[in-house]
Backbone bond lengths (Angstrom), bond angles and torsions (degrees), N, CA, C in turn:
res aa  C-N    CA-C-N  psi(-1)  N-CA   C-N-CA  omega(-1)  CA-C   N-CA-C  phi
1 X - - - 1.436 - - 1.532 110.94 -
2 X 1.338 94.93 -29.40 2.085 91.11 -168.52 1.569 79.84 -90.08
3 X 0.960 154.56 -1.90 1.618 123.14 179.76 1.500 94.90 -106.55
4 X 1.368 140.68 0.70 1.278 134.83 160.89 1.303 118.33 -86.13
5 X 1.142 110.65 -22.61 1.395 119.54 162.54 1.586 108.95 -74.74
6 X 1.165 128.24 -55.32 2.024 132.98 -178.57 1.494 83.00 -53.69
7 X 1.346 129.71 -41.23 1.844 111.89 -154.90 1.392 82.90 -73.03
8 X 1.239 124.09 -83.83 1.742 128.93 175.44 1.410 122.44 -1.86
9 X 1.427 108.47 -50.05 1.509 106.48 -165.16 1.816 103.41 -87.13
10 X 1.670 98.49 -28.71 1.878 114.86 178.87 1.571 93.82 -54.90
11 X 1.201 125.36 -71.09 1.255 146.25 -157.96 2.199 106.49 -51.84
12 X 1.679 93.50 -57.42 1.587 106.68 157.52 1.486 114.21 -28.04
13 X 1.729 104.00 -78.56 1.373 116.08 -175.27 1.501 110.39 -57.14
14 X 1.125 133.69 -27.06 1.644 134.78 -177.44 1.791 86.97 -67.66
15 X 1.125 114.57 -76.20 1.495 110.09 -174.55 1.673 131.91 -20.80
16 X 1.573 77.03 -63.77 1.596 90.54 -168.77 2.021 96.25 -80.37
17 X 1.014 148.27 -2.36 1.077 145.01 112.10 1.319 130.83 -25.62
18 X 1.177 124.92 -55.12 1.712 135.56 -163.33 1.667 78.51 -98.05
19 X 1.141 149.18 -58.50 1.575 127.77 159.27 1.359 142.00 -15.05
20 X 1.607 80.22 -71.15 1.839 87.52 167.45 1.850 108.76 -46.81
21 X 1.734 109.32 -69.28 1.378 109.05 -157.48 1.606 106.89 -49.42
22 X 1.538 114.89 -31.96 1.581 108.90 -177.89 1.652 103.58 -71.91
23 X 1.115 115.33 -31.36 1.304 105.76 171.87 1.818 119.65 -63.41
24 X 0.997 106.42 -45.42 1.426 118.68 152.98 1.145 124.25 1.74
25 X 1.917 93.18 -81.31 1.192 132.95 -151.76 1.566 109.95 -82.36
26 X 1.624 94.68 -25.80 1.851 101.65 -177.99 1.469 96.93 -77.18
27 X 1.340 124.88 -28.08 1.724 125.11 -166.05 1.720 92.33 -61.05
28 X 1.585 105.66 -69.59 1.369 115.52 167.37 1.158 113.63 6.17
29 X 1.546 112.82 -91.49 1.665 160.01 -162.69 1.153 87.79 -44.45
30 X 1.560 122.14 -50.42 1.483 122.44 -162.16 1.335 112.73 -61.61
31 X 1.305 91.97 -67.22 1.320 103.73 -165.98 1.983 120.17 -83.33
32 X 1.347 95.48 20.76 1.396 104.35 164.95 1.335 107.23 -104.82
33 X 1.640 120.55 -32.07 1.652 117.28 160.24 1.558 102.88 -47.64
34 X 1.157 106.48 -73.33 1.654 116.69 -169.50 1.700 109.29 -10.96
35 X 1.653 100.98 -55.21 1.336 126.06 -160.50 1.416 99.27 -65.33
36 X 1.301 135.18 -55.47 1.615 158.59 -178.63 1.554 103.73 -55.54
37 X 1.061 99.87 -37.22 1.599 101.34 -162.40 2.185 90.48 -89.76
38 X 0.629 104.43 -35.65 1.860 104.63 168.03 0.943 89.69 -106.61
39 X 1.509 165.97 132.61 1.179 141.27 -20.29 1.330 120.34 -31.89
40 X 1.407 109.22 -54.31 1.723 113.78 -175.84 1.764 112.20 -41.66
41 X 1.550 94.87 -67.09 2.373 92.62 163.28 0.690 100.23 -55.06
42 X 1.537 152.83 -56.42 1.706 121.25 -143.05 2.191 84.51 -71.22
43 X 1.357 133.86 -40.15 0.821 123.04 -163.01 1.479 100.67 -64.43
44 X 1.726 132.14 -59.79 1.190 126.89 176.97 1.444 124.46 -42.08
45 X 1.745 100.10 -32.85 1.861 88.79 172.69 1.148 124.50 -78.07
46 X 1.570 109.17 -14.54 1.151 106.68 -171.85 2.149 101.09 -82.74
47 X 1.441 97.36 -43.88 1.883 85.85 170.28 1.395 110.03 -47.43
48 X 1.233 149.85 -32.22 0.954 128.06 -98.38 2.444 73.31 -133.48
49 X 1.139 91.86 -48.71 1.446 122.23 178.21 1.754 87.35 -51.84
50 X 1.303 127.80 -85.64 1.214 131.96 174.21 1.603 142.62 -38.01
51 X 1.786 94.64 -23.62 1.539 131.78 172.13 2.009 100.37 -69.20
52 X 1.842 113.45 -48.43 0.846 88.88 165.64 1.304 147.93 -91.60
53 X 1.531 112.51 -21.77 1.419 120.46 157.72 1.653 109.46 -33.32
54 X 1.318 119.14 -47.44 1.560 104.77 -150.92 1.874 101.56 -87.86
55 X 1.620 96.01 -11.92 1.497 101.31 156.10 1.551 134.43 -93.24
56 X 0.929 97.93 -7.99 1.851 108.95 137.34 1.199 128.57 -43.41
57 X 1.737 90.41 -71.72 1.489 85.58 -177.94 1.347 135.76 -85.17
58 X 1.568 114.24 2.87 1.007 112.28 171.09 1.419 99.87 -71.87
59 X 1.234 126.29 -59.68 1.621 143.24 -178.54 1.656 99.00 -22.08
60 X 1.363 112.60 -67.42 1.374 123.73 -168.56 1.971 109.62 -66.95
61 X 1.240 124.60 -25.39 1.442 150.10 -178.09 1.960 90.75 -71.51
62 X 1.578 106.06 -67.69 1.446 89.13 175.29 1.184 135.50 -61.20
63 X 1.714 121.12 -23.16 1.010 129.41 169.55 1.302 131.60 -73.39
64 X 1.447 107.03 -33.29 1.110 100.08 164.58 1.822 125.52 -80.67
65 X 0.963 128.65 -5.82 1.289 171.79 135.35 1.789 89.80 -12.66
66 X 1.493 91.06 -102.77 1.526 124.73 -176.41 2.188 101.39 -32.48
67 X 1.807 89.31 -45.78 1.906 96.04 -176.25 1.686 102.56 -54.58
68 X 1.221 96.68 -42.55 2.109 103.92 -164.32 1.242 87.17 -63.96
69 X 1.555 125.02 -86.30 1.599 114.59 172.96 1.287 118.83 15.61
70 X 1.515 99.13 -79.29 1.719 116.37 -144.54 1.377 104.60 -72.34
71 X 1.353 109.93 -35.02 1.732 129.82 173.01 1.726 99.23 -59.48
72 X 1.486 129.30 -62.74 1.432 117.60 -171.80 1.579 97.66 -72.75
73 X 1.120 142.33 15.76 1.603 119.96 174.42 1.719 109.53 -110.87
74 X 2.035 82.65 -29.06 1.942 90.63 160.44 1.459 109.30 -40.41
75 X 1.732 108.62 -68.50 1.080 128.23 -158.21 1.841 119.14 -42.47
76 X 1.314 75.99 -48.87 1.800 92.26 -177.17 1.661 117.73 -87.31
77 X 1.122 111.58 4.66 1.257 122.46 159.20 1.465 113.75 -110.31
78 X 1.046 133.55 5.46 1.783 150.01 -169.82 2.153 90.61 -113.94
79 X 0.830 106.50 -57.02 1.536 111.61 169.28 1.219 115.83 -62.09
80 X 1.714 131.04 -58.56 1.164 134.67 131.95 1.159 113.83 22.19
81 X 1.600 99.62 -107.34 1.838 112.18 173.44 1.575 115.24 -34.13
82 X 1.052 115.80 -60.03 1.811 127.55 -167.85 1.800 83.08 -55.78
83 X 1.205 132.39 -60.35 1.585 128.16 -165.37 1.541 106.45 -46.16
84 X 1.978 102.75 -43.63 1.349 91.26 179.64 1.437 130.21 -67.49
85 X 1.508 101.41 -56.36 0.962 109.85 176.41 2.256 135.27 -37.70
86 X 1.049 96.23 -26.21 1.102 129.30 -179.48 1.562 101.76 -66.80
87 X 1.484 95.95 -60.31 1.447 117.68 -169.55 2.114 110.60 -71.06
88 X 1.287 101.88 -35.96 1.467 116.18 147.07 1.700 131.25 -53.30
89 X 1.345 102.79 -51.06 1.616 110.53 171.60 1.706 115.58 -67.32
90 X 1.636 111.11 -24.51 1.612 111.68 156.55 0.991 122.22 -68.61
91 X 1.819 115.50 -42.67 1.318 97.83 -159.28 1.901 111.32 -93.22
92 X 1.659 115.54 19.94 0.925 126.27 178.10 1.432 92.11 -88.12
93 X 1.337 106.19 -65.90 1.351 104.17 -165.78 1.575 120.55 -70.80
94 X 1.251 131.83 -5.78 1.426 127.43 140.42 1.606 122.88 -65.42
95 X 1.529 104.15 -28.29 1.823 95.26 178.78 1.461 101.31 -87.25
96 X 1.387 133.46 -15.51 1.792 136.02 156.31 1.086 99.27 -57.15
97 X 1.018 142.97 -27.95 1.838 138.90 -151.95 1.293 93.33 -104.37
98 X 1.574 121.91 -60.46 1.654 116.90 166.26 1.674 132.43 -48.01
99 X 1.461 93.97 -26.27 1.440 115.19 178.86 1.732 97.94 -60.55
100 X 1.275 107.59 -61.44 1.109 108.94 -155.62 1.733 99.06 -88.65
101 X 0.681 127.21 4.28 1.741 137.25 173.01 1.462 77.40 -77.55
102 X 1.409 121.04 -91.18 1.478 129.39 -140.40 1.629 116.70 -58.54
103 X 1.833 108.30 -17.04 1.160 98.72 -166.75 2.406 72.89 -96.48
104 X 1.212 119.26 -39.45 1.484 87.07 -176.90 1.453 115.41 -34.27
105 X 1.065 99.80 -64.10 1.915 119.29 169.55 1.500 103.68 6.90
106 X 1.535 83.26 -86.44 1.739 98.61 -163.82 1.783 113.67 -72.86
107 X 0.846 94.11 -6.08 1.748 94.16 170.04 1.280 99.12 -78.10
């Protein structure tokens, strides 16, 4: 009887032993998710952080983009004018030149 009782109480203590360590082991478990699961956000904020920088710079890439543009169409409309104008100051001074042809002319 007393060694069915020592097996009983051996057998008890194995349990509540092999209990504890699974209990342990679930704390473990836990808190290594815990860990995974914030790593994983710090990783998403960090894509996410980097997602907008690189949409910045695209943003800022078109814009500056769009600035060069707008600057060479200045440009070529700034030349533009000067072409006309130029082209105005001839054709004044050829219709002065005819002017004064036509009135020699008629004298």
């Amino acid at each position: 009887m007393a060694s069915r009782l020592q097996k009983f109480q051996h057998q008890e203590k194995l349990r509540s032993q092999i209990h504890d360590d699974l209990q342990v082991e679930l704390e473990r478990q836990k808190e290594l998710r815990k860990n995974e699961i914030v790593a994983e956000w710090h990783l998403k904020s960090k894509d996410a952080a980097i997602g907008k920088r690189e949409k910045a710079a695209r943003t800022l890439a078109k814009k500056t983009a769009a600035s060069i543009h707008n600057d060479k169409v200045l440009q070529r409309r700034s030349r533009l004018r000067e072409f006309l104008a130029q082209e105005a100051q001839a054709i004044d001074a050829e219709l002065a030149r005819l002017g004064l042809v036509a009135i020699s002319i008629n004298d």
